[in-house]
C-alpha positions, 0 to 999 in steps of 0.5 A: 076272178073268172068273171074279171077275166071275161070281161077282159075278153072284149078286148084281149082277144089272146086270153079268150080261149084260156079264160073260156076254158077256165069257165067251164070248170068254175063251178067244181074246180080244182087246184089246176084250174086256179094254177091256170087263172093265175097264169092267165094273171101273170100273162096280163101282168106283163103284156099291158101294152097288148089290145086291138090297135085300129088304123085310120089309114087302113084299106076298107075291105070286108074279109073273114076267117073261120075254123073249128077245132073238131072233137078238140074237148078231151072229156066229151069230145065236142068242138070248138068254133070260132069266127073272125071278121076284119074290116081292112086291118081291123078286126070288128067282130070276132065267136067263139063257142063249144058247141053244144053237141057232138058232131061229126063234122063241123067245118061246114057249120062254122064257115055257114055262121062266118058267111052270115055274119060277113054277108050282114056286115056287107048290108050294114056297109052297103047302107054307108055307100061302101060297096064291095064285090066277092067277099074272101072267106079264108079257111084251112079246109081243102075239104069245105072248099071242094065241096061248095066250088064243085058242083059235081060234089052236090049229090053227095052232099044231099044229107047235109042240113039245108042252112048248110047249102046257102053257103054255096048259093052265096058263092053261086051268087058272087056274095062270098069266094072262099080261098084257102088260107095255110094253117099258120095264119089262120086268125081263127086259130087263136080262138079254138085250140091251146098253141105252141108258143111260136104259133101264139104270138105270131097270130097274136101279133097279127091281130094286134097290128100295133106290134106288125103294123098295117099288113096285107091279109090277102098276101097270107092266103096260098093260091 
């Protein structure tokens, strides 16, 4: 069943992280594992209508969301990452990964590994004529903010690994701007943690438009 339900996955972006747990447990599960894939079940048996919806009037402007769910796993403690990226309204590519360590921190890798896949699309487009100027890399963290725009803050950052650092050399750069983007509307959200059911269907209702309709990404970001 598990192996249905990841394919289901390519495009039902709202069971991704319901089904991904369920994988973890698959080769010693229990009854609560198979309650929950029959949830999951139930859930697509009355939201056939849901998928990605692309418009062919959508603006075309590159932006990304990234957020990590830290330490979210209850039995070993590790994280959870996820990655969006839109093309105008449309999503077009999407991570999301346990990691496969501890760590103590990782909002700085998950923002690294939105950037590398932002700034390989940016290529990808600038082969097609499309040319754009500071990408927006919307995330939640105050914390991953300050320390890429504050050069005073470098110092004390010596310690992070150097793949860390060329996120703040693309935004020395004009590559990338990372801005700040409530916790309510972070896309990425949807990836990395179980939520409210109020939370659920409203990020769920942002990434399938068919249900918004086309809606300005930069009007959700708190300045």
């Amino acid at each position: 069943m598990i192996g249905s339900l990841l394919y289901l996955t390519a495009t039902g972006l709202d069971i991704q992280f319901a089904v991904c747990l369920c994988a973890r447990y698959q080769a010693s599960h229990r009854t609560s594992h198979r309650q929950a894939v029959n949830r999951i079940f139930r859930y697509l048996k009355f939201t056939p209508e849901l998928g990605l919806w692309y418009s062919s009037g959508s603006s075309l402007s590159l932006r990304g969301f990234s957020d990590a769910d830290h330490a979210g796993c209850r039995i070993d403690r590790k994280s959870t990452s996820s990655t969006c990226q839109l093309l105008g309204t449309s999503l077009v590519s999407w991570s999301s990964r346990k990691q496969a360590s501890v760590s103590l921190s990782t909002k700085k890798k998950t923002v690294a590994s939105c950037c590398s896949q932002l700034l390989w699309m940016n290529a990808t487009l600038n082969d097609f004529g499309l040319r754009f100027g500071r990408i927006p890399l919307l995330v939640d963290s105050t914390y991953a903010i300050f320390i890429d725009k504050n050069p005073v803050l470098h110092s004390i950052t010596k310690h992070i690994d150097v793949r860390f650092h060329f996120l703040r050399d693309h935004y020395e750069k004009g590559d990338i701007d990372l801005i700040h983007v409530v916790s309510a509307n972070q896309l990425a959200d949807i990836f990395t943690k179980p939520l409210e059911f109020d939370a659920f269907t409203h990020l769920r209702g942002l990434l399938n438009m068919r249900a918004n309709g086309p809606a300005s990404l930069l009007a959700w970001c708190d300045e």
